[in-house]
C-alpha positions in Angstrom: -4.0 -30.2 53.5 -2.8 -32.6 50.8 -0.7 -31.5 48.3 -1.1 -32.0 44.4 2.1 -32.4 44.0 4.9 -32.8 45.7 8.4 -32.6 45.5 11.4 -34.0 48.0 15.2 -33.2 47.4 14.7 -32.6 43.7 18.5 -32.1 41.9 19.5 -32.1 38.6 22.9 -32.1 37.6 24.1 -31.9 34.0 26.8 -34.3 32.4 28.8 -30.9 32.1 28.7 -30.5 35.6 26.1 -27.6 36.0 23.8 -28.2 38.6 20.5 -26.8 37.8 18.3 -27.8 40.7 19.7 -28.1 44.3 17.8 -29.8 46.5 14.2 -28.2 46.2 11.7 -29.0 48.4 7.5 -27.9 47.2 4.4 -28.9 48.4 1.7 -27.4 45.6 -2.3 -28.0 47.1 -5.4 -27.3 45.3 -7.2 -24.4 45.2 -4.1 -22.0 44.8 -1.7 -20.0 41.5 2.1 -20.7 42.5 4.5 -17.9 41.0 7.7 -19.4 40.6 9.7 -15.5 40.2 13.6 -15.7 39.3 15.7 -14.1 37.1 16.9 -15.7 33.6 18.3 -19.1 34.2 17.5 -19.6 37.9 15.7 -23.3 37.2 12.6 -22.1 36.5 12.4 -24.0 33.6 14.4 -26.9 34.9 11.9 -27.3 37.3 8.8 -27.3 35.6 10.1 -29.6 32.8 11.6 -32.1 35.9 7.6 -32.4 37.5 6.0 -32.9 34.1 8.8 -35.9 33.2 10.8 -34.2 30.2 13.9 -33.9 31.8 15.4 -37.0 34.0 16.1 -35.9 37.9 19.2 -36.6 39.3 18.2 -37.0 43.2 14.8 -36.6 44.8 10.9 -37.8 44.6 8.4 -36.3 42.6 4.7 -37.3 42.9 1.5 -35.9 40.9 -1.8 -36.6 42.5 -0.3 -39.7 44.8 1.4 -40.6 41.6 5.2 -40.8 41.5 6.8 -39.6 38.5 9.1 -42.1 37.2 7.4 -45.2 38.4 3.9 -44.1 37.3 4.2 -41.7 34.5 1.4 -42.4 32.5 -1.1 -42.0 35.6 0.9 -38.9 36.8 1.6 -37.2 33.6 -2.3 -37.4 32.5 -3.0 -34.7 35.5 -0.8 -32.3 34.4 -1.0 -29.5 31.2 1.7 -27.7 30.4 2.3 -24.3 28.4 5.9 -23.9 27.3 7.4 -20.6 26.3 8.2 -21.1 23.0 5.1 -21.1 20.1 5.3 -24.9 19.0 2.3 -26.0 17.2 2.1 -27.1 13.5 1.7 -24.0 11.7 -0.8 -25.5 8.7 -3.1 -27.2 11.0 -6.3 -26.4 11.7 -6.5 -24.8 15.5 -9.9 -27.2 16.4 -7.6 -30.8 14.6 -4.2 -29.3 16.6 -6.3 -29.0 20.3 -8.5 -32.0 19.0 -5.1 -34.1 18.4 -3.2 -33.5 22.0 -6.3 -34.5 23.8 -5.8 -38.1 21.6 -2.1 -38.0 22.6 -3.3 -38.3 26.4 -5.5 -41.4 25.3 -8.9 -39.7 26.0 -11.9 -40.5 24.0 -12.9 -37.9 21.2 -15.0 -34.8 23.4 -16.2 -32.1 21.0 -18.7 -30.7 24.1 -15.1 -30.3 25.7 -12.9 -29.3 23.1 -15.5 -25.9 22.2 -15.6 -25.3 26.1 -12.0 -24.8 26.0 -11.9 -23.0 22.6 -14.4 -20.4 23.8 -12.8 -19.4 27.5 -10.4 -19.0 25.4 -11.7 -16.6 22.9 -10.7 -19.1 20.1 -13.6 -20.8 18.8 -14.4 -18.4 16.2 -11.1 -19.0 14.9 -11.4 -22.6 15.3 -11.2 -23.4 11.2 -8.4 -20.9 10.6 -4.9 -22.6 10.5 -2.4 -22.0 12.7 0.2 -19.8 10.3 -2.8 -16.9 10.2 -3.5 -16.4 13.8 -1.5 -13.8 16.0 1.4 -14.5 18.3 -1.3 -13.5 20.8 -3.6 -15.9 19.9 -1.4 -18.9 19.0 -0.3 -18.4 22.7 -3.7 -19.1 23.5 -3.5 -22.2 21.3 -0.7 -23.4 23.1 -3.1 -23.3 26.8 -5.9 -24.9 24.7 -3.7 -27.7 23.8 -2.7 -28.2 27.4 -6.3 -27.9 28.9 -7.4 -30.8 26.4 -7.0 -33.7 28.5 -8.4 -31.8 31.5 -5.6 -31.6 33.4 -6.5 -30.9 37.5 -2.6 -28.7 37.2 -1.7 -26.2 34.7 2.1 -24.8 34.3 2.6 -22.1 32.7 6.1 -21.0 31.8 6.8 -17.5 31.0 3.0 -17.2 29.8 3.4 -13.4 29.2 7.0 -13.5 27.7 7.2 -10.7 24.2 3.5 -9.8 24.5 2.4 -6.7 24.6 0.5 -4.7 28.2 -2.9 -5.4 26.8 -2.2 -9.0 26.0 -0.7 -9.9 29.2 -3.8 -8.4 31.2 -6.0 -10.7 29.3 -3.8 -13.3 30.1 -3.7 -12.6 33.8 -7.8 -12.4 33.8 -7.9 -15.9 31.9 -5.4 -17.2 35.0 -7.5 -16.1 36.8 -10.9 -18.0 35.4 -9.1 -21.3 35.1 -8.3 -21.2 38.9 -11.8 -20.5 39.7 -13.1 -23.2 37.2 -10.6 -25.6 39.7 -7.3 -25.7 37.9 -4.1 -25.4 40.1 -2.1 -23.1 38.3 1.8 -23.0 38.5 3.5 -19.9 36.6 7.0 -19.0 36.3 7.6 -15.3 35.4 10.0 -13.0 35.7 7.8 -10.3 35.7 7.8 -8.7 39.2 4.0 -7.2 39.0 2.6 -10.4 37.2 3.6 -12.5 40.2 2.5 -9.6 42.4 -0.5 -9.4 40.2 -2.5 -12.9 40.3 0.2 -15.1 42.7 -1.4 -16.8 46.2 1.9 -18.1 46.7 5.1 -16.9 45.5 8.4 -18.9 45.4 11.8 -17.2 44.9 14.5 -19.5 42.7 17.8 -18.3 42.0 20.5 -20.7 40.6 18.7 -24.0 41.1 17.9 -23.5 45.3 14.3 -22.4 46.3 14.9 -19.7 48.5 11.5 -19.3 50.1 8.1 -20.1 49.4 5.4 -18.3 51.5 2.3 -16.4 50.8 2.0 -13.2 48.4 0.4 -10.9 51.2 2.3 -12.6 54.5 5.5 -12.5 52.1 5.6 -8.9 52.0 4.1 -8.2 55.7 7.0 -9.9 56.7 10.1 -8.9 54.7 8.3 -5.1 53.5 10.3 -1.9 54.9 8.8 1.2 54.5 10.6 4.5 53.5 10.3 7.8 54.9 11.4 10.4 52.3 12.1 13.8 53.8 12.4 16.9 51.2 14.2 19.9 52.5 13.7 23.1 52.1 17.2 24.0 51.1 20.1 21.9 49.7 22.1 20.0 51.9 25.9 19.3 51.6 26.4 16.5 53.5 24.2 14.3 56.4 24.8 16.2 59.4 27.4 14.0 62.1 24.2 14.2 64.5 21.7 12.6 62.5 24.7 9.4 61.7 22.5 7.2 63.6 19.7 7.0 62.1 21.7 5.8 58.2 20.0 8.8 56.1 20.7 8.8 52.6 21.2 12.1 50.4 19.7 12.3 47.3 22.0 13.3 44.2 19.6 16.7 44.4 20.7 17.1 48.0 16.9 18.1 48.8 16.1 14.8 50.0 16.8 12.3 52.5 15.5 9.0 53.0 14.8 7.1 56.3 14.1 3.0 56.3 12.3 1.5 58.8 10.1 -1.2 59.8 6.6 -0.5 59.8 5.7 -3.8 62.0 8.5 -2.7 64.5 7.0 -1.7 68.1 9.1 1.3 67.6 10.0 2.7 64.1 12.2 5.9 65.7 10.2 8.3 63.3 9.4 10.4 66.1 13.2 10.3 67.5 14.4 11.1 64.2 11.9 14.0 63.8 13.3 15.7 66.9 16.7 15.0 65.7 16.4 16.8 62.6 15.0 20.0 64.0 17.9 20.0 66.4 19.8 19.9 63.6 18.2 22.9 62.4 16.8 21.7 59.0 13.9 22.8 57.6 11.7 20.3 55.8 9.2 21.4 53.0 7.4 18.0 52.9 7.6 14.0 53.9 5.5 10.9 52.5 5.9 7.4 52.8 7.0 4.5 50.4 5.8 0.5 51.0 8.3 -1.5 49.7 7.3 -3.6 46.6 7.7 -7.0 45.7 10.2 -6.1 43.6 12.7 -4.7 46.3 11.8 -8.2 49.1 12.7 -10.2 45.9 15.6 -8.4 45.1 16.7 -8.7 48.4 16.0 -12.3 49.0 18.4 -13.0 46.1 20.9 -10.9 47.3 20.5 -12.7 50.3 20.7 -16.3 49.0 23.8 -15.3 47.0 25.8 -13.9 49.5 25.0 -17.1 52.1 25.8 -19.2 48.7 29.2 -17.5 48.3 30.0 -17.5 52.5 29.2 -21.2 52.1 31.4 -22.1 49.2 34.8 -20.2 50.8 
């Protein structure tokens, strides 16, 4: 499958010393949403502002469409929208003249057809007279996609699309993610927002201070790195873990009526059965059990605990 974009020993290094991006390697293809998930100042942003040509590489290829970056901007550029965090349109413009005006910036001809298409997926065209100052953070967010989708990009990044909106707001959002992927829009987000990668990803990429620490599918992603927990409430209050159960790396809850057992679910042999035998042996009474699938949340928490400590063990 050819890749939209893609991108070869990307670096960037500040004139302060800070390196931002470390060596990232991503192949993006059609068809698919890309989460980029990491926490505040990963390189997230660094990133996305490196592909779209606002912020000068230090080492490493970039191409857009079989377009490279610095040697064909223009041509490369032209495929790509981009939504940045922050609200930045003219606040006494009209919202039709401010969408209307970007498309002119890419050098397309004047579309009107095009220009309401966009305005109405995105619920905006009744609002299309009103100026910018009187619309709702909401809704000038949506002004800010409109404006990217202009030129009729084939890619769309989205960076923190979601970030200070409210739970209703940020729904809609997913759903309209959602529509511009099936009306053929790549769509690359960056969140930090566990369940909104979890949410409306295909693919999911961990960052954590500038090194992409894995890209793989949402569902293989967490078939692969998921535990399961088996949580075990007792019928009375327990002390301590009992010396004959120290195999099996039970942890007491600060009630001391639980414990809970890790294990793989995809092992051949999970040692539930084992550990069940164990216990009674132990003479411990249980009152209930039920099982926990771990989240996305936990294999991403653990795949930057992960990349941090190999960071450290490689920097001693």
């Amino acid at each position: 499958m050819t890749a939209i974009i893609s991108i070869k020993g990307l670096e960037k290094t500040y004139a302060d010393g800070f390196e931002a991006l470390k060596g990232v390697d991503l192949d993006i293809h059609e068809g698919e949403i890309l989460a980029l998930l990491g926490p505040n100042g990963a390189g997230k942003t660094t990133l996305i502002s490196t592909v779209c040509g606002l912020v000068t590489p230090s080492a490493g290829q970039i191409s857009v469409g079989g377009h490279d970056i610095a040697s064909e901007f223009r041509a490369a550029r032209s495929l790509i929208g981009l939504v940045p965090q922050e609200i930045t349109i003219e606040p006494f413009e009209k919202v039709i003249n401010t969408v209307r005006f970007s498309r002119g910036l890419f050098g397309k001809r004047r579309d009107d057809a095009h220009i309401e298409k966009v305005l109405r997926s995105l619920s905006l065209w009744e609002k299309r007279n009103n100026r910018n100052q009187e619309l709702s953070g909401g809704m000038k967010r949506r002004v800010l996609i409109a404006k990217a989708l202009s030129h009729e990009p084939r890619v769309l990044f989205l960076d923190e699309p979601t970030a200070g909106v409210d739970v209703t707001l940020r729904r809609e959002m997913w759903e309209l993610v959602r529509q511009l992927r099936a009306d053929g829009v790549i769509i690359i987000l960056t969140t930090h927002y566990i369940e909104e990668a979890e949410e409306m990803a295909d693919r999911i990429g961990v960052i954590d201070h500038g090194r992409l620490l894995l890209v793989e599918e949402k569902q293989k992603l967490l078939h692969q790195l998921g535990r399961k927990e088996l949580l075990l409430e007792l019928a009375e209050p327990l002390d301590e873990v009992p010396g004959s159960l120290a195999e099996y790396d039970l942890e007491l809850s600060d009630d001391r009526l639980h414990l809970t057992y890790e294990f793989d679910a995809h092992a051949e042999r999970t040692g539930m059965t084992r550990l069940m035998g164990a216990i009674s042996e132990a003479g411990l009474s249980l009152k209930d059990l039920s099982t926990r699938q771990s989240s996305l949340e936990d294999v991403f928490l653990k795949l930057v605990q992960d990349g941090r400590a190999t960071a450290e063990e490689g920097a001693e």
